[in-house]
Each structure stands twice: as structure tokens, then as C-alpha cells.
N, C-alpha and C positions, 0 to 999 in steps of 0.2 A: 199525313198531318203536316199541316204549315207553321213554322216556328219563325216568327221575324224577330228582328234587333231589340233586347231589351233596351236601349234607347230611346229618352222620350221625341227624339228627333229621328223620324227614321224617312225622312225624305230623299238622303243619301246613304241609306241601307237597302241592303236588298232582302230578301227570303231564302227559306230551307223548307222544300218540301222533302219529308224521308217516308219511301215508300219502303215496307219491310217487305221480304221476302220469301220463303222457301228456296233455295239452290236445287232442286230438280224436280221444282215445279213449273208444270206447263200454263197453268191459268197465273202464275206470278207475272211468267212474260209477258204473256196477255192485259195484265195490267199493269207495268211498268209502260210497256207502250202506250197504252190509256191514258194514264196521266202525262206521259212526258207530249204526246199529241194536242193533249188538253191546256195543259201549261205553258207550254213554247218557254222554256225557261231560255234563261241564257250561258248556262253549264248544266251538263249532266254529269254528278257525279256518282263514280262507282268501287266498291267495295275492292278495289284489283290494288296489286302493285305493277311495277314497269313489266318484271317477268312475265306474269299472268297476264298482262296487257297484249303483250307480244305474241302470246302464245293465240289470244283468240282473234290475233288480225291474222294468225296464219307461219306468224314466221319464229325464226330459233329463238327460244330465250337464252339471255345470256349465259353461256358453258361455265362450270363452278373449277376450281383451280383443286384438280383432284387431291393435291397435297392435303387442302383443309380434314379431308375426308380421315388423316392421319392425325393429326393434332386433338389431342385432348378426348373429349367427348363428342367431337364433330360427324364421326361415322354415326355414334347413336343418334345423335341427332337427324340429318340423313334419312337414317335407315324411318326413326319416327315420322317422316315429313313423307316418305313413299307409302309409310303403311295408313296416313289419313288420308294421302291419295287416292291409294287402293279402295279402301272404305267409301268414298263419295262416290266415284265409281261406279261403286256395287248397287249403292243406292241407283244413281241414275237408270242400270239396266234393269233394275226389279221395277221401276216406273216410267220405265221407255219414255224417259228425259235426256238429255244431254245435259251434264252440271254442269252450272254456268250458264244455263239457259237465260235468267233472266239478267244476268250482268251481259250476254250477249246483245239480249232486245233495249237494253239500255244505250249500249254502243250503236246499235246499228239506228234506231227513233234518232237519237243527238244527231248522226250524219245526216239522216234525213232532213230535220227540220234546222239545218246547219248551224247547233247548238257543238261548242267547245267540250271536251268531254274532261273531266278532273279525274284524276287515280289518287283516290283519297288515303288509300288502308298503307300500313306498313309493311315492309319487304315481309317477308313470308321467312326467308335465313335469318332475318333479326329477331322476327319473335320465336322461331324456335331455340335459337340461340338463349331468349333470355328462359326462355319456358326450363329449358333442358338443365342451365345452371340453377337455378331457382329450385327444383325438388332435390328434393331427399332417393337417396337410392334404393327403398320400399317402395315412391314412387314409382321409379324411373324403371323397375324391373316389373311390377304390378301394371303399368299403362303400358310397355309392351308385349307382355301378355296377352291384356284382354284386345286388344288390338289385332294381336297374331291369332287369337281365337277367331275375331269378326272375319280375318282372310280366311280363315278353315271353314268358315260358315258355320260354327258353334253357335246357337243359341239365334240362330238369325229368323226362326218364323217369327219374332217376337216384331219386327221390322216391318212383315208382312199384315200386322194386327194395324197398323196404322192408315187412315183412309187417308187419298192423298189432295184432301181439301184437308183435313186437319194440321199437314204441318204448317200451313199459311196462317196455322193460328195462333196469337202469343203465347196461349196459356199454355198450348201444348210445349213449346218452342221451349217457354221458361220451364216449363218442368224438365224437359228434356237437359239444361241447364244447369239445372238446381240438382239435379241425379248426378251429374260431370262433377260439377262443384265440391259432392260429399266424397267423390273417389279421388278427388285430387284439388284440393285447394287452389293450390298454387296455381299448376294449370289453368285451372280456370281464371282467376286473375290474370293469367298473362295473355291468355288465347282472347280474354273475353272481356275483360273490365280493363286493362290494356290500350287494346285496340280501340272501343268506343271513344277511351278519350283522345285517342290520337287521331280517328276518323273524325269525330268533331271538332278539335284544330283548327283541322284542314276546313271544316264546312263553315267554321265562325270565321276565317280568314277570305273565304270565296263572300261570305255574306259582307263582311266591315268593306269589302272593297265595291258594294252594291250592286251585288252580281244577283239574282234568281236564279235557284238553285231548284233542281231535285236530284235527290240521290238516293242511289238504289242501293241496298244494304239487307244483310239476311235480318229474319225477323229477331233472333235473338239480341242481335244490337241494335234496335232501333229503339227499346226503353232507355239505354245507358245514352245512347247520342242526342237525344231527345231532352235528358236530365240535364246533363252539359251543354246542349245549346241554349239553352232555358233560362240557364245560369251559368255563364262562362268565365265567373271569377272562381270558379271550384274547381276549376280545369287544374292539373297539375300541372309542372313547366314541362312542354314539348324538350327540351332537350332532352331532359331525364328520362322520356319516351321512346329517345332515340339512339342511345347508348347500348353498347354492348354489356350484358351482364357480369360482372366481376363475379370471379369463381370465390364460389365460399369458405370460410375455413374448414377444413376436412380431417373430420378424428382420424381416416382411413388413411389418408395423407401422413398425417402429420407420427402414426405408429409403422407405414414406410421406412421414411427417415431415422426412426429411433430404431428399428429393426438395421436396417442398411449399418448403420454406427454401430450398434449391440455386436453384429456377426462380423464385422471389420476389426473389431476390437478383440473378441473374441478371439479369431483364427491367429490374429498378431501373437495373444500372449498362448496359444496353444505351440504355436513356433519357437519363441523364446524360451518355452520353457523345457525345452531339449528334448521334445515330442520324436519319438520316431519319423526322420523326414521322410524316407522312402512309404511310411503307411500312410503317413498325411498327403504324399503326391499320389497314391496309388486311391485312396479314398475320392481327393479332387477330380481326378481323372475318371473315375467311375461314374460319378457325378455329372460329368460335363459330358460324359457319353450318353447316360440314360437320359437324360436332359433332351440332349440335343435328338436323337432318334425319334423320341415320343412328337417334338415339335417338328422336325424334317417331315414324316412319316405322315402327321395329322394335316399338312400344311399341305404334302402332295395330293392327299386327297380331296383337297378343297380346287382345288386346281394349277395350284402353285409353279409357276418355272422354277428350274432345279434350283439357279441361283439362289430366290425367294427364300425357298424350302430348305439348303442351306446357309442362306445367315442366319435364318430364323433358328434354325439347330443349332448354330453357332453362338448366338447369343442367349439362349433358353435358360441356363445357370443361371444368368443376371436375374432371374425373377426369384430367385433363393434369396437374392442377398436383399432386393428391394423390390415387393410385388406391383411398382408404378411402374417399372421399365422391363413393361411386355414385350416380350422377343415378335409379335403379332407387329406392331408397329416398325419394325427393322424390314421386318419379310414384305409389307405391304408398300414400304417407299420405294426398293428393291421391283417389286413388282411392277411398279408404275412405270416401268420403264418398258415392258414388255404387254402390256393393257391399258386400254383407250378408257376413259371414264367420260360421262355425257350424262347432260340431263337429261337425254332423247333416253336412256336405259330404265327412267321411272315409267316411261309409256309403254317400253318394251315387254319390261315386265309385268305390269298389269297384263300386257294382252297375252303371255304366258298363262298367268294365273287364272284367263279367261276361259281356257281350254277345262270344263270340267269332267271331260271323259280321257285326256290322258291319262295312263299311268304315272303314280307315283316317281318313279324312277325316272321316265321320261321328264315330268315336269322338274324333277331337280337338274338332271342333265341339260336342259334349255338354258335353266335359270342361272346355272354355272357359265352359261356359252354367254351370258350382260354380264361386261366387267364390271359396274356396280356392284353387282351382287357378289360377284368372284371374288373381287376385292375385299368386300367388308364381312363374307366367310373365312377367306387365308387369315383374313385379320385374327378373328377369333378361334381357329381349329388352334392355332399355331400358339395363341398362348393356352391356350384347353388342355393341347397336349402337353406344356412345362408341366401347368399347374398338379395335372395328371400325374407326372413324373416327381414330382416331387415329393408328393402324398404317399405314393408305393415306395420309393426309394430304402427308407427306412428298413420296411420290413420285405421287398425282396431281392437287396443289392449285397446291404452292409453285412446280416447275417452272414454273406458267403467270404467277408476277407478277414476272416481270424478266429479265435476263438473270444477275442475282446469285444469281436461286436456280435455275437451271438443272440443277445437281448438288447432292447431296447433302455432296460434300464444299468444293462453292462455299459452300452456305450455312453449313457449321460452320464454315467459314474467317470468314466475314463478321460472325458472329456472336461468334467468340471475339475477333477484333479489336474489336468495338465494348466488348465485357466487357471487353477491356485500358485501352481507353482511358478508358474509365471509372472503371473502378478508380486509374487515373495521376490523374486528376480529383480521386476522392474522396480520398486519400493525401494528393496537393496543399492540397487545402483544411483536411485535418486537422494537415498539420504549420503 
């Protein structure tokens, strides 16, 4: 469909044709070449970013700064952007496609009819970026889930009910859409209502400068880029598009914090208040032992170097006092100095995954040998095991250093009297 300049002047405007797509379908490229042969526009634009762009002339896309991979929610993030990888993938071999096939025939037609090519879409790390702040953590552990299911091949004949002229169809596309939509809102807003307006931008910006355009775009965005090129005063402002998501206010955060102060405060007046020191050191010290073992321990099994594996036991207590400062992120900076991280490790691992007659065990063992994956397991063994550590501690550490901590409700008894007295202490000495 051709969309020219709402402009009642459109002698120096140009055109938008948007051709929708399928991504691993073979008759899409077949007609993306059709048209772009027929049009002879004078850009072709395509649904990629720079990365993606690089990646289909052949050569490396830009290397990610494996640090990020430790900050924040960056590894899930990551981790979600290999596992919708993986997925397309899959698609492509169950339709002996190559995905991307038609943003390929897009590229290669423009060369031929030596048409300029535009990279319309937004980096692929910014929208997961904004995707990933934007839910809720039901989300975020619910969409990788069913994700890690689609790689197990759970429920996948359902994929195979699909005839592959039907995905080139809107209705199915949007249905397909509207199903995403009800398992995650948000997501979908960001993957999908997002991106349209920031792809059409880019095509109302190629049009005002009176360029002829076609762009090849999957089919589920070409009603949303079609609406906004239509009407391009509805467009939201491109900056706000292009912004990195501000992280939201967080209950889980913010009961951190009041934890971290609550147990600081606590241990302070349990001290002052003339507490057996030798039981309160011999306690700590228990503490920072079964800590640290459960995360050393879980962390060498992920594949951890010693060092790794020891700070991360080294630091594992900290997650008692505040559960944001996961000993997983000490072990995994530590680590990066002894393993290579690459975006070449998302290709890797697919073709792991591609093996469906190895062993179990085999297939985990490859997958440890891509420090990608190495890395964003130590991450997580290593807090698994504090958290681990923490939960049992109670009940099978403390029972054995007295007869005051026999029970659980001996030692919070014992515990909140020494906090009183202390507190009588401090009061005392403040009046």
C-alpha cells in the first residue's frame, strides 16, 4: 500500500510504499523483490537496526561491553533477546526459511536497482532495555518462562497447525498480536506499538525530504505504520522513543532498604545492650560461613574460577542484610576477567541447542563451555545458593550454638530482649 504526503502540495513530497511481511517466509521475499523491481523507488527501507544490518552483509556486529551484562537487570535482558532469538530460529528451520529472508531480498533488489537502503527500526538493546523496565516482575518471570518452554519445544505442534501462506496474512499476524498483548501488555506496547511509531519517523522523514520509498516491514507493523504515516501529527515525539527507560519505583527496592537499616539497627542495639559478645561473634561467623559455602559451592558448579567462586562466598552474607546486593554480581565482574563475552555466543548457542539428539548433560556442558551463558549462570547459582543459605540457616545452624537458640521462637525471644535493652540504653544516655 502507497501512502503519500498528507500535504495538499505534494509536488515536492515523495511516497511510502509498505510492503508487510512474514520473517521466514519465502514467497514475502518473492515479493518484496516484486515490488521494489516494479517501483524502482529511490530508498529501500528495512525493518533492521545498524547491528542487524551488519550482521546480513556478513560481518561482526558491534561487541556489547560485557560489564552491562552485570548492572541492573541487563543479564535478563540479554538473556530475553537470545531466547526470542532462539525462537525465530526455530521458526525458520520448521519452514526451511532463513529469517530475515525478506529484509535480505530487500537489501540485495535496493543494490541491484542502485536504490540507497534506510535502517528504519530502533536498536534492538534499546527496546529491550525499555521493554524489560517497563513490566512488572510477574511479567518478567511469566515471558521467560514461556519462552524457555518454546526452547524445550513445549507445546510447539501448535506452530506446526500454521500453513506458511497464512502468516503473510494480517488477520492471522494481528491475532497472533492480540494473544501477546493479553500475556503482557506492556510488552507489547514496547515490542510493537513502540517501534511502529518510531519506524514511521524515520519513513515520514525519508518522505518530507521527497524521497520514494518502500519499506519492508513484518506484517504485524504495517497497520500501526500505515495509521501514523496517514496521520503524522499523532506521532509521539521521537525523542521520548529514543530514551532509555527510567527504572520504576520498586516496593522490592524500596523494603531492601528499610530491611538493610531495620537489621543495622537492630545488630547495633543487640551490641550495646551487653549481648554476649563471644555468642554474637561466634553466631556472625556461623553465618558468614554457611553463606559463603552454599554460594562458593553453587557458583563452582556453574563454572566459576576459584577466585569468582570465592568472592561470591565472600560476599553471600550481604544478601541477609540487603537482598539487592547479590553476591552473583561480585562473582560475575570477578569472572570477567578470566571469560570472553561476544555477541558471536548468541549464534553459538543456538547451534548447541540445534543438536536434538544430544544428551542432556552433554547439551548443558557445551552451553557452559559459551561464556555468555557461563556467565549469566555463575550470576545466578551464586545468589540461589546465599539465598538457599539463608532460608536453612535458622533451622539447621543456630539450633546447634546453645541452648538459647534451640527454637526458633527461643531465639526471637532472646533477640528482641537484648533490642530492648538496648534501646533502654540508648534513650538513657540520650536524655
Amino acid at each position: 500500500m502507497s501512502v503519500g504526503s498528507p500535504e495538499t502540495d505534494t509536488s515536492e513530497q515523495g511516497s511510502v510504499r509498505v510492503v508487510g511481511t512474514a520473517h521466514v517466509s519465502e514467497e514475502s521475499a518473492a515479493e518484496v523483490e516484486s515490488v521494489i523491481e516494479a517501483e524502482q523507488p529511490d530508498v529501500v527501507a528495512v525493518e533492521l537496526d545498524e547491528n542487524r544490518y551488519r550482521q546480513f552483509k556478513g560481518k561482526d556486529p558491534e561487541d556489547i561491553d560485557p560489564k552491562e551484562l552485570l548492572r541492573g537487570s541487563a543479564a535478563y535482558q540479554f538473556l530475553a533477546y537470545w531466547l526470542l532469538s532462539y525462537v525465530q530460529k526455530r521458526l525458520g528451520d520448521q519452514f526451511d526459511v532463513e529469517p530475515g529472508a525478506d529484509m535480505r531480498a530487500g537489501i540485495d533488489a535496493a543494490e541491484r536497482i542502485g536504490a540507497d537502503v534506510a535502517l528504519v527500526d530502533r536498536d534492538i538493546q534499546l527496546t529491550i532495555q525499555r521493554f524489560w523496565a517497563g513490566i512488572g516482575l510477574r511479567e518478567k518471570l511469566g515471558l521467560l518462562w514461556e519462552l524457555t518452554l518454546a526452547i524445550a519445544g513445549v507445546g510447539g505442534q501448535e506452530a506446526e497447525e500454521f500453513e506458511l501462506e497464512e502468516l503473510t496474512d494480517n488477520d492471522v499476524v494481528t491475532a497472533m498480536i492480540e494473544e501477546f498483548r493479553q500475556f503482557s501488555p506492556t510488552a507489547a506496547e514496547t515490542l510493537i506499538d513502540e517501534r511502529d511509531a518510531y519506524i514511521a519517523h524515520n519513513l515520514h522523514d525519508l518522505r518530507a525530504a521527497g524521497l520514494d520509498v518502500v519499506a519492508v516491514v513484518g506484517a504485524g507493523h504495517e497497520a500501526g505504520i500505515l495509521k501514523y504515516l496517514e496521520s503524522p501529527e499523532t506521532l509521539p515525539p521521537k525523542d521520548a522513543l529514543e530514551q532509555r527507560q527510567s527504572k520504576r519505583f520498586s516496593l522490592r527496592k524500596a523494603f531492601g532498604y528499610v530491611l538493610t537499616l531495620g537489621f543495622l539497627l537492630f545488630f547495633a542495639l543487640l551490641a550495646l545492650s551487653g549481648a554476649d559478645q563471644p555468642t554474637l561473634l561466634a553466631v556472625f561467623g556461623a553465618w558468614f560461613l554457611f553463606n559463603g559455602i552454599f554460594a562458593f559451592t553453587l557458583a563452582k558448579l556453574a563454572g566459576a574460577h576459584w577466585t569468582s567462586a570465592g568472592v561470591g562466598g565472600l560476599v553471600a552474607w550481604l544478601t541477609s542484610i540487603n537482598p539487592l546486593l547479590a553476591p552473583g554480581w561480585f562473582a560475575g565482574y570477578v569472572e570477567l576477567r578470566h571469560t570472553t563475552v561476544n555477541v558471536s555466543d548468541i549464534g553459538r548457542l543456538n547451534e548447541i541447542l540445534d543438536d536434538e539428539e544430544s544428551p542432556i548433560g552433554d547439551l548443558v556442558s557445551n552451553m557452559l563451555d559459551v561464556g555468555l551463558f557461563r556467565l549469566i549462570v555463575i550470576v545466578a547459582l551464586t545468589n540461589v545458593g546465599s539465598m538457599i543459605a539463608s532460608v536453612l540457616f535458622p533451622f539447621l545452624v543456630l539450633p546447634h550454638m546453645g541452648e538459647e537458640f534451640e527454637s526458633v521462637g527461643a531465639i526471637s525471644n532472646a533477640m528482641l530482649a537484648g533490642a530492648r535493652n538496648g534501646a533502654d540504653i540508648l534513650v538513657q544516655a540520650l536524655l
